[in-house]
N, C-alpha and C positions, 0 to 999 in steps of 0.2 A: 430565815431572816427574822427580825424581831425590831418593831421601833422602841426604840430608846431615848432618855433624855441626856441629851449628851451635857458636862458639864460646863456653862457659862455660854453655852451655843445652839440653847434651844432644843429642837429633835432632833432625830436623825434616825438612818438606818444602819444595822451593823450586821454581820455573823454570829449566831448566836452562840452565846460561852457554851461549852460541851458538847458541841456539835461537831463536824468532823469540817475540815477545812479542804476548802476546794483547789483545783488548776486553774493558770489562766484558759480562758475563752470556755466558761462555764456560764450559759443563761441561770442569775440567781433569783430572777422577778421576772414574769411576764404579763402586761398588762392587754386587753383585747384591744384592738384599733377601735370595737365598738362604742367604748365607756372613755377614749382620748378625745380632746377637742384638738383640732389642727388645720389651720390654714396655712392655705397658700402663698408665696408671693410671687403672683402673676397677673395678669391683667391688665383694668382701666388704669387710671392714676388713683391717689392715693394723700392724704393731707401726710408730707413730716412733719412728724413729732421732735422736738428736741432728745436725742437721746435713742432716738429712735433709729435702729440698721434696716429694719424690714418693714416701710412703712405698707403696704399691703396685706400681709400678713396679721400684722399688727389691728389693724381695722375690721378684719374679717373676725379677728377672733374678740374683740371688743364688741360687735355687733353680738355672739354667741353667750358673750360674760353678762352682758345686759338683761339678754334675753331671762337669761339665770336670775338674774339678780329680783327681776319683775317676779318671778315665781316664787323667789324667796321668799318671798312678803306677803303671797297669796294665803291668806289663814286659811284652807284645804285646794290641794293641788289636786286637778282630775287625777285619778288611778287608769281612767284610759289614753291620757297622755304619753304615750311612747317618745316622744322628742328623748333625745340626747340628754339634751338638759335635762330634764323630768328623772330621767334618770341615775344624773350626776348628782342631785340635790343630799343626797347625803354626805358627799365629801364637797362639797358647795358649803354644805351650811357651816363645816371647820374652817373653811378658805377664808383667814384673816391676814393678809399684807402686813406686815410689820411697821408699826405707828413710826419706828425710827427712820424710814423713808425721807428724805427730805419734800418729794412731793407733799405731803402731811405739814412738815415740820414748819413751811413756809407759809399756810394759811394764819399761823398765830404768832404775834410780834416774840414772845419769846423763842419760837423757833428760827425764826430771821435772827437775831440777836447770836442763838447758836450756832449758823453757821457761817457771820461774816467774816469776812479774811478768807474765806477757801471759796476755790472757782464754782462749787457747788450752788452756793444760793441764788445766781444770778442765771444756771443753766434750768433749776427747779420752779424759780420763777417762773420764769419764757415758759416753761411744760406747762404751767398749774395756769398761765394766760390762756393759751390756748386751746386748754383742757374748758376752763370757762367760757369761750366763745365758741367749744361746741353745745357744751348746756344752752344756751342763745337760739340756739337754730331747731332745739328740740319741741315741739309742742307740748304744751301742758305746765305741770308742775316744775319752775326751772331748778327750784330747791332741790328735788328727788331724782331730778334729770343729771345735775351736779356730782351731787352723794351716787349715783350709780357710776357715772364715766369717771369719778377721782378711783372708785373701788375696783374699776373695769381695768384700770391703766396700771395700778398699782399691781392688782395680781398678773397680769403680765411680764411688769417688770421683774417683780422678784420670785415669780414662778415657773414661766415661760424657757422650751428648752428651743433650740434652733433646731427642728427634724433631724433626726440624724443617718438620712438617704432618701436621695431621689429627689430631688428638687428641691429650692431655696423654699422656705416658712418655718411656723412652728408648731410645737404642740404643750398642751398643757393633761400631764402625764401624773393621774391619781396613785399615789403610793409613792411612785419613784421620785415625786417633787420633794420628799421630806430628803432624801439627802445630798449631805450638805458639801461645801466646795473642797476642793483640793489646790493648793495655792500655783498649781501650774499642772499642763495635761499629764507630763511624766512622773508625778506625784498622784495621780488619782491611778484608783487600783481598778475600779468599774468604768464602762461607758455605754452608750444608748446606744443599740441597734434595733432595726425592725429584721423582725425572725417571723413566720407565717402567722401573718395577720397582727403582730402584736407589737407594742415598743417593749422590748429587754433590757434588762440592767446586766450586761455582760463583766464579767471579772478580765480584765488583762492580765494580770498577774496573779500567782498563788495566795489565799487569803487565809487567815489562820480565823480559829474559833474566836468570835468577841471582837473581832480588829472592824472597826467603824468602815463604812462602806461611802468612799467619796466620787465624784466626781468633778470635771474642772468646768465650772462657768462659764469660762475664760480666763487668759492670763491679760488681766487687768492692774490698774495701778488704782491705790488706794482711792485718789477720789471719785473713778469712775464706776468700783465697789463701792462706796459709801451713798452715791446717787443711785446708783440702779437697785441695790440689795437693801442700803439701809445698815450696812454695819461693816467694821475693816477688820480685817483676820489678823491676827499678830503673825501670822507665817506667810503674808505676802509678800511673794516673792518678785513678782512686776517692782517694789520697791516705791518709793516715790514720797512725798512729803504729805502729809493727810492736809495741814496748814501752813503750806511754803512761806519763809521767813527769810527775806523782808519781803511784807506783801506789797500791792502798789501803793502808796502812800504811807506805809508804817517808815516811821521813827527807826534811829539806829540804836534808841532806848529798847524799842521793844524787837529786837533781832539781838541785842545782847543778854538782856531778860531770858528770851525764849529758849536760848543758847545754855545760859547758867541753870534754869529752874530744869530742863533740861539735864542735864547731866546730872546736877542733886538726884531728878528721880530714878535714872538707872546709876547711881553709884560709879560714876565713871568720867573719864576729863575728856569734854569736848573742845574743841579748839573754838574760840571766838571768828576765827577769819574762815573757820570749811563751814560749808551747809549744813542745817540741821535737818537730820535725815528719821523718820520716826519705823524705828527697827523695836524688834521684840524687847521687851524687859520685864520686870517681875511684877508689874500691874497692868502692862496688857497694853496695846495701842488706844486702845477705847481712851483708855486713864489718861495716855498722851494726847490726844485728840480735845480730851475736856482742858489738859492746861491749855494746848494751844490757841481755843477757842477763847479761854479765860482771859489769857495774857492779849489777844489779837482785841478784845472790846475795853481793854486799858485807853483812856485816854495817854498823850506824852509823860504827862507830869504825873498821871499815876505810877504809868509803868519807869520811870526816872526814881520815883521815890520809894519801889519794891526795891531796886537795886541798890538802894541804900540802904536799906531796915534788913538785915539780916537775920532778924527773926521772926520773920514772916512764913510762913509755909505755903508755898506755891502750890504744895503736892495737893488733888482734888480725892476728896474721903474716897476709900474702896465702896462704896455703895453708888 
């Protein structure tokens, strides 16, 4: 195996070019249960989380993140420190949650701004409420108490796998977190098993030298990827609107708007009266996602007066 930078999608892991290609139900990674963090969900009760499936789980392993986190910071960590963490701290100190998060995005007025019109900001909110009345109850520094449970929550979110046997929880799996989603489970060629003592990255299928090594997240719909990961795959296949148009209180300026700028950018005639549905094109959902955002914070009479100037360019720069 070999990580790689895949193009427009961060890391990942793949087969390496020249190598010989494997069967399905070939262990291609095995990591020790020693060096995985994994909780359970069992027990007492448990604070949900907005967003949150395993709120148990979830906590136990935010308690672990934390822990991590206070270490981070220590300018020299004991060497006779054996803790878990103590010894996670090198793929600790890489573990950065992707800023495009909306939990992040929603601390700063322009990130509110990005995502109003999509059911996201008002569910990222509630999380980032909650998240701040547990810094409340922490003693000490609440600034630093803040800044750890926003980082605790966020690697979770978008790092965190569901165990994959033996009882509901999860784990947070060094190496195998870098790769990246398959847009439904019969499209992903790998899956996680535990094999003696270890979590695997099992191939299901035959995999050729160099072909990228995915697995499925879930089969989600675009906004439920965009809150939990932080970014929409052009190949999701759940489907769904990234910016449903007409939102609640939009204008039927800006659902014809969104409709025409729309079809200008895939080259293609959308009907005014069907849904507008944000499917793959040659700039990517991302690119769709920024018009939708753009055209969704038009007042009426802006978005009235783009549908008259025709030489306006709705389409949002490739960068």
């Amino acid at each position: 195996l070999e990580v790689w930078q895949v193009p427009g999608a961060g890391w990942g892991l793949r087969l390496a070019p020249g190598s010989r290609g494997v069967k399905a139900g070939v262990p291609l990674l095995r990591v020790p249960l020693e060096i995985v963090l994994a909780a359970e969900d069992s027990g007492g009760p448990a604070q949900l989380l907005p967003g949150e499936e395993l709120p148990r789980a979830s906590q136990r392993l935010r308690v672990q993140l934390i822990q991590a986190w206070s270490l981070l910071r220590k300018p020299d960590v004991d060497e006779a420190d054996e803790s878990k963490c103590s010894r996670l701290l090198p793929w600790l100190r890489f573990l950065q949650p992707p800023r495009s998060l909306p939990l992040y995005l929603v601390r700063e007025p322009a990130g509110i701004e990005a995502l109003r019109g999509t059911i996201v900001l008002s569910h990222a909110q509630a999380l980032e409420e909650k998240i701040s009345d547990m810094a409340d109850t922490i003693r000490g520094r609440r600034h630093r108490a803040l800044e750890a449970l926003l980082w605790a929550q966020a690697v979770i979110m978008s790092r965190a796998y569901k165990r994959p046997s033996g009882g509901e929880g999860l784990v947070l799996v060094p190496i195998v977190d870098l790769a990246n989603t398959a847009p439904s489970h019969a499209a992903a060629n790998v899956r996680l098993e535990i094999l003696d003592g270890a979590v695997a990255l099992v191939s299901k299928r035959p995999v050729s030298a160099g072909e990228e090594l995915r697995t499925c997240y879930g089969e989600m719909g675009n906004e439920e990827l965009l809150f939990t990961y932080g970014f929409v795959p052009s190949d999701c296949s759940a489907g769904g609107p990234v910016c449903p148009f007409p939102t609640p209180g939009a204008s039927r300026k800006h659902a014809e708007l969104w409709r025409l700028a729309l079809s200008e950018m895939r080259g293609e005639a959308v009907g005014l009266q069907e849904p507008a549905r944000l499917k793959s094109n040659k700039l990517g959902a991302a690119q769709e996602l920024l018009l939708a955002l753009r055209i969704s914070a038009m007042s009426t009479e802006e978005a009235s007066a783009q549908l008259g100037a025709s030489d306006k360019d709705l389409t949002p720069p490739s960068s």
